[in-house]
C-alpha positions in Angstrom: -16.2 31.6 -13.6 -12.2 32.5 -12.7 -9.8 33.5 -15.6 -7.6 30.6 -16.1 -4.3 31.1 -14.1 -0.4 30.3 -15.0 1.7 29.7 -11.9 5.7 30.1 -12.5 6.3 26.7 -11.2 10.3 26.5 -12.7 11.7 24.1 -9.8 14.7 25.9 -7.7 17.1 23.3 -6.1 16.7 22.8 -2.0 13.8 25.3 -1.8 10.4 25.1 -1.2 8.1 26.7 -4.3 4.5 27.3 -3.1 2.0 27.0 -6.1 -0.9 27.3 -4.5 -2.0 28.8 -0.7 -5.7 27.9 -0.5 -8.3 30.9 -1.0 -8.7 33.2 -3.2 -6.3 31.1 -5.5 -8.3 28.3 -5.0 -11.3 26.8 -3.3 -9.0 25.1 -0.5 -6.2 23.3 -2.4 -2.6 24.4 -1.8 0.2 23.0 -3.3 4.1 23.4 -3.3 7.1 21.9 -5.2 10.4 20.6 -3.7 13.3 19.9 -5.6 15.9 17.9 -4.1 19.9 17.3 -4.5 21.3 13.8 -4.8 21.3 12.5 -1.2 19.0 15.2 0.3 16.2 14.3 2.1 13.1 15.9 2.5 12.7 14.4 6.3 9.8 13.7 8.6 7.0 15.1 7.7 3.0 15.3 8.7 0.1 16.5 6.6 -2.2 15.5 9.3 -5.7 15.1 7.8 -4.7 16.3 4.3 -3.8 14.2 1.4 -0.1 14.8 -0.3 0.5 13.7 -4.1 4.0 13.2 -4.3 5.3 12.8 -8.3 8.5 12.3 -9.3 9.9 14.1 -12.0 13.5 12.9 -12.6 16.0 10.4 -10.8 15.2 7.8 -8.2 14.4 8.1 -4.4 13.3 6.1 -1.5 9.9 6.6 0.4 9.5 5.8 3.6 6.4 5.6 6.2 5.7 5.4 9.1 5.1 1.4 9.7 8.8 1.4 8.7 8.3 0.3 5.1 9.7 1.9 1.9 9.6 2.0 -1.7 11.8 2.9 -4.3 10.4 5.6 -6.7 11.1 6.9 -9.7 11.3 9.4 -12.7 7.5 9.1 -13.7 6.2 7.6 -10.7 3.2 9.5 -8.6 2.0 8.4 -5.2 
């Protein structure tokens, strides 16, 4: 059995923070956090065949999909 491990996951404003990269740190999950400004916009964006967890940690957004729909999320709210 791994030791337990403690990422630094402190967000840092417009940049990308990868948490997790797949093997050895994990069995196959990776994971990054993205903090955004008022009015930025994280943009198009595929994960192909992988799932993405998207939580919200503070404010309000908008999500949008592909079949042109869109939800407004916020502070608290995972999807």
């Amino acid at each position: 059995m791994r030791e337990p491990r403690l990422i630094n996951a402190t967000p840092r404003n417009g940049d990308y923070l990868e948490l997790l990269s797949g093997p050895p740190q994990s069995v196959a999950m990776r994971s990054g956090c993205v903090t955004l400004r008022a009015d930025e916009t994280v943009g198009w964006h595929t994960t192909g065949a992988r799932e993405e967890l998207i939580i919200v940690l503070a404010g309000t957004g908008e999500a949008c999909f592909r079949e042109k729909t869109s939800i407004t999320v916020r502070a608290g709210a995972a999807m």
